[in-house]
Structure formats: structure tokens, C-alpha cells
Residue, then its C-alpha position, 0 to 999 in steps of 0.5 A: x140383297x133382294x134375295x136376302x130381303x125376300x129370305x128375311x121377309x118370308x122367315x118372318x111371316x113364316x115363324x109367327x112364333x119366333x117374330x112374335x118372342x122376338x116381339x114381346x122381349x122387345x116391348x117387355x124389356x123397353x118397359x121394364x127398363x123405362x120403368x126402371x130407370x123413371x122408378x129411380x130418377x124419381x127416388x134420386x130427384x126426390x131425395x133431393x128435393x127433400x134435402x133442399x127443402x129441411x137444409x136448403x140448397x146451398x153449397x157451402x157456409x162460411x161462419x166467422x168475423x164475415x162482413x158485407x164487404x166480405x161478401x161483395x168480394x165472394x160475389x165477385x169469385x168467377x164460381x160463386x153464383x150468389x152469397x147470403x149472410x145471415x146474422x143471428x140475434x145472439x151472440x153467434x158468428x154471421x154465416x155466409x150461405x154460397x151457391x156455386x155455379x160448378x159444385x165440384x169445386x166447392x172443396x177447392x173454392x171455399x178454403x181459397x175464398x176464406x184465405x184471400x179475404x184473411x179470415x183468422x182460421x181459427x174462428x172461421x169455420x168452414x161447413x160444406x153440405x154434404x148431403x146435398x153434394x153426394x146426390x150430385x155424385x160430389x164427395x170429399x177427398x177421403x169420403x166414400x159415397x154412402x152404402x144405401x147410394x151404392x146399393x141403389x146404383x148397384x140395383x139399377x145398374x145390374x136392373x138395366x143390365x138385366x133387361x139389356x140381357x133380355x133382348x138379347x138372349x131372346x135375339x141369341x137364341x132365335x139367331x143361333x137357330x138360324x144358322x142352317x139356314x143361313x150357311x145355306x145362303x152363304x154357300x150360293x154366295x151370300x157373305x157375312x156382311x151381306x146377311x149381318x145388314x140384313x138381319x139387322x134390317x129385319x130386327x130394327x124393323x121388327x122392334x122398331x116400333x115395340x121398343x118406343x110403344x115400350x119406353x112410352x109404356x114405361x114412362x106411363x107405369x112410372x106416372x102410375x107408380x108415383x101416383x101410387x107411391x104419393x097416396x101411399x106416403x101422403x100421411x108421412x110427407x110434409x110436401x108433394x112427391x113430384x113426377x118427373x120424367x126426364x128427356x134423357x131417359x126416353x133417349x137412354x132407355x130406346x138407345x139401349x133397347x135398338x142398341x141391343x138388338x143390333x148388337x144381337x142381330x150380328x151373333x150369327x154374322x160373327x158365328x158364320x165368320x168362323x164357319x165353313x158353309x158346310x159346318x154352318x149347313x150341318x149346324x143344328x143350333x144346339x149347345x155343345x157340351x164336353x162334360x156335364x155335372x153329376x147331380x146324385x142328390x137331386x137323382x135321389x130325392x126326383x129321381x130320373x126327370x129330376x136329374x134330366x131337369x137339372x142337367x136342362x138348366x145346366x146346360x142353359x145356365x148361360x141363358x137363364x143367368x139373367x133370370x136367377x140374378x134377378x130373382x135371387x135380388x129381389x127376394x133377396x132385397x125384400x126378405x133381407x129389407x123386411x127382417x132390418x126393418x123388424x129389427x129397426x122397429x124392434x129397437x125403436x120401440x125399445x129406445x123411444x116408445x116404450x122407453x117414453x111411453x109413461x114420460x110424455x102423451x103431448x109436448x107443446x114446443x114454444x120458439x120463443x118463451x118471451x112472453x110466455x107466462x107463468x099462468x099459461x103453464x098453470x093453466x095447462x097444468x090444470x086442463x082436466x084429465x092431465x096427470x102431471x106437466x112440466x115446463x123446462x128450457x135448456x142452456x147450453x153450458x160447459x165445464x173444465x175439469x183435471x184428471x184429480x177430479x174424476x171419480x175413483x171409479x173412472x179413474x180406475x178404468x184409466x179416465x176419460x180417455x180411455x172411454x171410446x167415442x166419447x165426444x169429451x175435448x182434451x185441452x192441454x191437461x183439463x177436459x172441456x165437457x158439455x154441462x147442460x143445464x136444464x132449467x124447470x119451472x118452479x112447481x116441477x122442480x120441487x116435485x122432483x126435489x122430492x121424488x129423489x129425497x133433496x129439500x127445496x129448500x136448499x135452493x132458496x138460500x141467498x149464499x149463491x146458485x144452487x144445482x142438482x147435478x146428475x153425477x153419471x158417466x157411461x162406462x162403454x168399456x163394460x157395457x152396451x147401449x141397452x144396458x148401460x153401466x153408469x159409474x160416478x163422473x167426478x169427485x163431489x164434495x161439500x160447497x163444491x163450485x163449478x166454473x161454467x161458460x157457455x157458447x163462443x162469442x162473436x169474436x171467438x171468445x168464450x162467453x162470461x163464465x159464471x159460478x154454481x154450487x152443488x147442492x145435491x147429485x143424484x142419478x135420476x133425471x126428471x120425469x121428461x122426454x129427453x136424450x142426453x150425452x152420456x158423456x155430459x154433466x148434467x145440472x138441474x134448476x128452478x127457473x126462480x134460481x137461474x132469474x138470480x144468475x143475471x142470465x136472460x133464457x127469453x127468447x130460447x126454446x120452451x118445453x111442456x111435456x104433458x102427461x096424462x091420466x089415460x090414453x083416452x084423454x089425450x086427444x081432449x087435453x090437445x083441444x083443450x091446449x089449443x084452444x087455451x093458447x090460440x094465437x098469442x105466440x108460436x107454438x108446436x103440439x106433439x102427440x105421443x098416438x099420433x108420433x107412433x102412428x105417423x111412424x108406423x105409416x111411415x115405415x108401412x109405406x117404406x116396406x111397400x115402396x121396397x116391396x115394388x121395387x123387389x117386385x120390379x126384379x121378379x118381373x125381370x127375372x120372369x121376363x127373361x125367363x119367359x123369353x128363354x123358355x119360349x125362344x128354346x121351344x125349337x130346341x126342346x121340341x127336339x129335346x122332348x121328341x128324343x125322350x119319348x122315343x126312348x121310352x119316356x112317357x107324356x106325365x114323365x116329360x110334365x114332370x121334367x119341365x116342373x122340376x125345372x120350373x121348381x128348381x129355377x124358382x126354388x134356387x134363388x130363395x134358397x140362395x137369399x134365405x142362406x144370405x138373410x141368416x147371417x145379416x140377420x145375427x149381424x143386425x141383431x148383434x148391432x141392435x143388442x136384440x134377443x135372437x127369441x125377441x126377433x122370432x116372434x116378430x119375424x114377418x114370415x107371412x110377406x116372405x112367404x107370399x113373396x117365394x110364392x109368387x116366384x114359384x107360381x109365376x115361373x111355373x107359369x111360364x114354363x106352362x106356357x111354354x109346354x103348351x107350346x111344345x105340344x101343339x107341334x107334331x113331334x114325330x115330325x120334328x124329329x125327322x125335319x133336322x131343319x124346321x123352325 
């Protein structure tokens, strides 16, 4: 063994060259894959920080007749950690909040807990927090983990592949050239298990050290990047991004790096196994190859170094796979992320902004309207520069109806049923629909009355309740969500009464019914910034009316949508609110600017998190491509010595390693932009966008840049490495079969 240590010890110091490739591939890859791995425990831990932050960190809900012995009983369940009730002020069902020990039993545990306690099934609604569960890895039977969790392990996993890969080819490479030398050893007694021990020794004892100087290194970066993430974001966060860096991930990330190298460091043990001595004497740490590919169109267009470049790569597609995996991801990820998110900005803007842009400039947000006056409203309403202000609340209400009572036109198309995705429940033989009745001010209601040509006068007769009702339906059959074809929804005629209720009870019954007639339908609903069911009867009154019904809206949401005479006085009209309303009730001030500006940010900072995580792939992809290029110096310098004495000249060489370069770069984009094409038309199909409409916002000049990178950097590196080559004499290379 000590002549074996010798061997290892003077092979070291005599091939800085190789030792420090060898080196470099160590600490490179120990980086990347600490930084990676730390990149995606901080996504995973901040999702789920957000998600306990908006919904809280329960596990599963339970809402029905539950009691407080209920809950002493829950308590004493072997898996539930602990149990909050919480009782509304309405007349809702209490919902009983459990956290579990183990969640993976929370799909077997929670309908167990409601058939011992003897909760009636039907009143008793179960609800498990699906979204918390899927980041602990919990699903549902029947439910897949969702497509962008997926996409994330995928990239991760092919990401710590990758960097794995690096190690070891870097390791391969360098092992296999070694094995000259080491069927020399063999053939004065050496064994494989001999020569295998010592050249894992060597390899700990080189990468021992880069490997945890690496993994630090990376745990470092992954501070840097959060930090950088953070002020990216902080404009779009309500909380603190956190670092985190777990234990594990250290362990995990050196594990694998020492992992792979003794792995790679028995390559030549197991070459040598199959090997006589004199088959591994006369090895010359070549590839061999039975037949190779023609490439007639690349012979055309580069001519010979082209076709000699290409026949290179091909010959070493094994070692350059890594690479191409990697930079085909990454500017795949990005291109393909920033033509989805031009798509999702194009919609946006279609379905939200420019659709409200003349509805609203401030909505101000009331929790509670009790105690809020009239006056208040006027006072508003009267701030200098606002064009218009409307003040409404919103009660949830529902309506039967029988097939005799759809409109000619939906019964022509074979009645609510045959409208998909429709949300409407089917009762025996009537249709529970949702009717939400919208409750304006006075003043705003008589301006709207107005606007669609109804005398308000019609709602102050004292023969009962009068309504609006927007008398629409979406026919989904015949049309899409950006033009959308509304026919009539029922049948109208004069005097018509509705019988409508509202929530369940406490006790699971439906609420008090109560009776309204229709005064007028139309089809336009008031000047307002919001989102109704297509699928819903709409009904419209003044606040004066709805006082008459006996209903008490205190203590419900109020909402004034604010709009003004010009941008410029927007941010005015917001002091003056603020100042006017101070501290007498609890309230929320939106503003149009700053909602498309918060959203702007938002999806800025999203492109540039994306954009370093595809920039995190290209580093892989060039990392490996450097340590393929540099570990194969031996081989090319064979390779390019061959091509000189046949006649090849130095210019032509320069050219076959760019055209490798080139190729290399090239390839991957080609490959991501032939993907992007059809994503594209598919998403552009799903968001009912133009193809011409897309083309003037496609973001050409960040993809552009990206693909330049690439090429640059991987140009680079082949620099590098032919500068390697020609600082060796080739003549002597060519007569050494054995040097190193």
C-alpha cells in the first residue's frame, strides 16, 4: 500500500492540472448544490408561512351543531393536539378549528371524530386545509399534487442530479485516463481492491475540504440571494421573507458531494476488473466508437471543422449531457416563464384594469357599517375633485325556479343543465340559484334608475318591495369568457314576485323567506367595481326599500367606489378620505395607481426570482461544461495534434472548438424556443388573446440577453480550455502515448 500512496501522492503533485479540475468540480458543484437545495427549502418554508399567515395553520374544520363538550371529547382524541371553536355572531354554524399531531391522518381522523360524537352528516360540513397539507406533501385520496409543486421537484431533482453528475464526470474523465498507469501497477501485483482503496483515499483527501468549504459557501450565497429576494419583494409582501437554512441540507448537500466522488473513484477499480493487465497497459483513455452519424447539413453550412466539431460533441454526448440538460431547463424555464407571464399581464389588463379603469380610482371598505352615517357618504361624495361615489352592500340571497320559468332563449338551448360549469344546484325539479341582492344608497340608486331609463319613482309605492333585476345568463355553449353571449335568464312578467331566502341557519335550516317584485330588468348593472356569477340573478335596491323589509344589513360590509374627475386628483381625494373619516370606525382605502402599481411590482419581482433560478441552471450547465472541457484536455491535445499532422492548420483548429462552442450554446435554444412555440398558442388559446396582440408585447429583449449569456459564457469556457491545449508542445504529445 505504500507504494500505492507514493503513486497517488507524486500522481498529484505531478498533474496540478488535473488535481486542481478535479478541485474546482468539487467546490463548484458543492456550491451549486447547497445553493440550490437552500434556494428551494426557503420557497417550500416561505409558501408555507404565507399560507399559515392568510388561512392559519390548522389542519381540518368541523362546522355544525358542535358544542363545547364536543370539543372536551375531540380533545381527548389520541392525534388531535388541540381544538378552537369559534362561534359567529350570525346565525352560522360554530366551526371547530383542530391541529393535529400527525396530519397524515387527518383524511382518516376527522370523519371518525364527526361519526363518534353523532353529528347529523347532513348539517355537518367537513373542510381540510388542503393547501397547507399539500406543502407537507399530504394529499387526499383521488387528488394529484398540484402542477407548479411538481415543476418545482422536478427542477430540483434534475438540479441535484446535475451537480451530482458534475463530480462525476469530472472524477470519470480524469479515472479513465489513468488507467495506463494503473494496469502498470496491476501487472507487478497491485489488485483492484488495492488500487480502488487508494484511490478513494486520494480523492477524499483532495475534495474533503472544497467539498465543505463549498457547501458553506453555498449556504452563504443562499443568505445573499434571500436577502436580495427580500428587497426585491418588500414592495409586494405584507411580512418578513425569513432565511432559513436547515441542518439537513448541510449533511444532505456534503453527503452527496463525498458520496459521488467515492463513487467516481472506483470507475477505474471496476474498468480494471474486466481487464487483463495488458489490455489496461495498451489503454489509451479513449472513447470507442463503432459508427458515427453523418451530419451532411452541418458539413454544408461550416464546412470540414464544422462537421469534425459536431462529430467531437457526439462522440462526448455522454459527458456534455449534463450540460445540455441544464441549459436547455433553464432557458427553457425562462423563456417559456416570461412568454406566460406576457400572456398573464395581457389578460389582466383585459379582465381587471382596463375593464375598471373608468368604474373606480379609491374604494374605501367598511368591516362594519354600523354606525356609519349617511352624512359620511355625503361628505365623501362631496370631497373636491371626485366625479361620482356610490355607496352599496351586498346580501347573499337565493331563488327557486322550474324549468316553466327560463326564458324562451335558454330553454332553446335545452335549459340550465345544458350550460357547462354552471355552479346552479338541482333540487328535485326546481334550481336553487344564487340571487344576490345589491343594496345602493339612495342617491346612487336614482342616478342608476336613470341611467338605464326606470322612474324611481317606482320604488317608493307602498304596494311592497320593489327590485331591479339584471335579467342575464351566460350562454357558455356559444361563447367564450372574453365575449361573452348573455341571453335572458326567466320568463318576466307583470307584478312578478320572487320568493327569496338567504344563508342556512344554525340548525341547518333555510333562513325566513321573504317576497320582492320586479319593478324593471335590464341588462347593465351600476357603474361599480365588481364580479358577479354569470350564472346568478341579480337584483338591485335602495338602501330606503331594503329598511321596509325588516332586514338589519348593520353589521355587514359597506362599500364606496369612488371615482374621479382625473387621475391627478387621486391622491387628494385619498387625504381628504382619511382625513374626514380618522378614527371613528374601521376601515381600508384601495387605490386604483397603487393596485397596478403593487401589481406591476409584484410580477417584476417574480420574473426576477424565476430569471435567477433559470440563471442557477446555466451555471450548472456551464459548470459542467467547464469541467468536461478542461478534464478532456488530454484527449484533445491528442485529438488536435492529429489534426495538425494531416494538414489542418492552428485558424482551423480555433475554429472547430468555436463551432463546438457554438453548437453546444446554440442546441439548447433552439430546442427551448421549438417547445416555447406550442406553449405559447396554447396559452394564448386558454387566455382568448390575439396571436398579433401577443407579438407586440413579446419580451424579446430579456430572451435575447439570456441566449446571450449562454453562448458567451459557454464560448468562454471552451476559451479557456484551448488555451490550455496550446500551452503544451504538441509534438511531444504525440510521441508520449502515456503522458498525463
Amino acid at each position: 500500500m505504500s507504494l500505492l500512496k507514493e503513486y497517488s501522492s507524486s500522481y498529484v503533485k505531478g498533474n496540478k492540472g488535473s488535481t486542481i479540475s478535479i478541485i474546482a468540480a468539487s467546490l463548484i458543484a458543492s456550491v451549486l448544490l447547497s445553493l440550490t437545495c437552500g434556494i428551494f427549502y426557503n420557497i417550500w418554508m416561505d409558501e408555507i408561512q404565507l399560507i399559515r399567515q392568510q388561512e392559519g395553520d390548522w389542519h381540518g374544520k368541523i362546522t355544525g351543531t358542535v358544542s363545547e363538550e364536543d370539543v372536551a371529547i375531540m380533545e381527548r382524541h389520541p392525534n388531535v393536539k388541540k381544538v378552537i371553536l369559534e362561534e359567529p355572531e350570525t346565525d352560522l354554524n360554530p366551526t371547530a378549528y383542530l391541529y393535529l399531531y400527525h396530519p397524515r391522518k387527518v383524511y382518516q381522523d376527522l370523519p371518525e371524530l364527526v361519526e363518534h360524537l353523532g353529528l347529523n352528516k347532513s348539517t355537518t360540513e367537513i373542510e381540510y386545509h388542503d393547501k397547507l397539507l399539500s406543502k407537507y406533501f399530504i394529499f387526499s385520496e383521488g387528488h394529484n399534487p398540484p402542477l407548479i409543486m411538481l415543476v418545482y421537484i422536478f427542477i430540483l431533482l434534475i438540479a441535484i442530479i446535475a451537480l451530482i453528475l458534475i463530480i462525476h464526470n469530472a472524477f470519470g474523465i480524469s479515472m479513465m485516463a489513468r488507467l495506463h498507469q494503473l494496469g502498470i501497477l496491476q501487472s507487478i501485483g497491485a489488485t483492484p481492491r488495492q488500487l480502488c482503496t487508494a484511490l478513494i483515499h486520494e480523492a477524499v483527501t483532495l475534495c474533503l475540504i472544497p467539498s465543505f468549504v463549498g457547501v458553506l459557501a453555498g449556504a452563504g450565497l443562499c443568505y445573499v440571494f434571500m436577502r436580495y429576494v427580500e428587497n426585491v419583494v418588500h414592495s409586494v409582501r405584507d411580512y418578513e421573507l425569513i432565511f432559513r437554512y436547515h441542518p439537513f441540507l448541510l449533511l444532505f448537500s456534503l453527503a452527496a458531494s463525498l458520496f459521488t466522488v467515492w463513487f467516481s473513484a472506483r470507475i477505474p477499480a471496476r474498468k480494471l476488473s474486466r481487464l487483463s493487465p495488458l489490455e489496461a497497459i495498451r489503454y489509451e483513455g479513449g472513447q470507442s466508437i463503432n459508427r458515427i452519424k453523418r451530419f451532411s447539413l452541418i458539413s454544408r453550412l461550416l464546412g470540414t471543422e464544422g462537421e469534425l466539431a459536431r462529430k467531437s460533441l457526439y462522440i462526448r454526448r455522454k459527458a456534455f449531457r449534463t450540460a445540455s440538460v441544464s441549459l436547455t431547463l433553464s432557458f427553457l424555464i425562462f423563456s417559456a416563464f416570461l412568454n406566460l407571464e406576457t400572456i398573464s399581464g395581457i389578460s389582466t389588463g383585459h379582465t381587471f384594469f382596463e375593464r375598471y379603469k373608468d368604474t373606480w380610482d379609491l374604494m374605501v371598505s367598511f368591516e362594519n357599517s354600523e354606525g356609519i352615517q349617511e352624512k359620511l357618504v355625503s361628505d365623501i361624495r362631496n370631497i373636491q375633485g371626485v366625479k361620482s361615489c356610490i355607496s352599496y352592500q351586498k346580501v347573499t340571497t337565493y331563488i327557486e325556479i322550474t324549468t316553466n320559468m327560463l326564458s324562451d332563449e335558454l330553454a332553446c338551448l335545452r335549459g340550465i343543465d345544458y350550460l357547462k360549469d354552471n355552479g346552479i344546484v338541482n333540487v328535485g325539479d326546481r334550481y336553487r340559484v344564487n340571487a344576490p341582492l345589491l343594496v345602493l344608497d339612495d342617491n346612487s340608486f336614482r342616478d342608476y334608475c336613470l341611467n338605464i331609463d326606470v322612474p324611481p319613482s317606482l320604488f317608493h309605492e307602498s304596494e311592497g318591495p320593489n327590485v331591479i333585476l339584471i335579467n342575464t345568463i351566460w350562454d357558455n355553449i356559444n361563447s367564450n369568457r372574453r365575449y361573452k353571449k348573455m341571453i335572458p335568464f326567466i320568463k318576466i312578467h307583470k307584478n312578478q314576485i320572487l320568493e327569496l331566502t338567504g344563508n342556512e341557519t344554525k340548525e341547518g335550516k333555510a333562513s325566513e323567506a321573504f317576497s320582492v317584485k320586479i319593478a324593471a330588468a335590464s341588462e347593465k348593472l351600476p357603474n361599480l367595481r365588481e364580479e358577479f356569477d354569470d350564472f346568478s340573478l341579480i337584483q338591485i335596491m335602495p338602501v330606503s326599500t331594503y329598511s321596509t323589509l325588516g332586514k338589519n344589513t348593520s353589521g355587514d360590509e359597506l362599500y364606496v367606489t369612488i371615482l374621479a374627475d382625473s387621475e391627478n386628483e387621486i391622491g387628494n381625494i385619498q387625504k381628504a378620505i382619511l382625513k374626514r373619516i380618522g378614527n371613528e370606525v374601521d376601515f381600508t382605502v384601495e387605490n386604483r395607481i397603487d393596485t397596478e402599481k403593487r401589481n406591476s411590482d409584484f410580477r417584476k419581482a417574480y420574473k426576477i426570482i424565476i430569471g435567477s433560478l433559470a440563471g442557477l441552471l446555466v451555471f450548472i450547465g456551464l459548470a459542467n461544461v467547464l469541467s468536461n472541457t478542461l478534464g478532456l484536455i488530454y484527449q484533445r491535445k491528442r485529438e488536435i495534434s492529429r489534426y495538425i499532422t494531416i494538414g489542418l492548420s492552428p485558424k482551423g483548429v480555433v475554429r472547430i472548438l468555436i463551432y463546438e462552442a457554438t453548437i453546444l450554446a446554440v442546441k439548447p435554444i433552439l430546442i427551448s424556443l421549438l417547445i416555447n412555440i406550442p406553449l405559447v398558442l396554447l396559452a394564448l388559446n386558454a387566455s382568448l388573446i390575439r396571436l398579433d396582440e401577443f407579438m407586440n408585447h413579446i419580451p424579446v429583449i430579456p430572451i435575447v440577453i439570456f441566449a446571450g449569456v449562454i453562448i458567451v459564457s459557454v464560448e468562454a469556457a471552451y476559451y479557456i480550455a484551448g488555451r490550455r491545449i496550446y500551452s503544451i508542445n504538441l509534438v511531444d504529445t504525440i510521441k508520449n502515448d502515456t503522458m498525463m
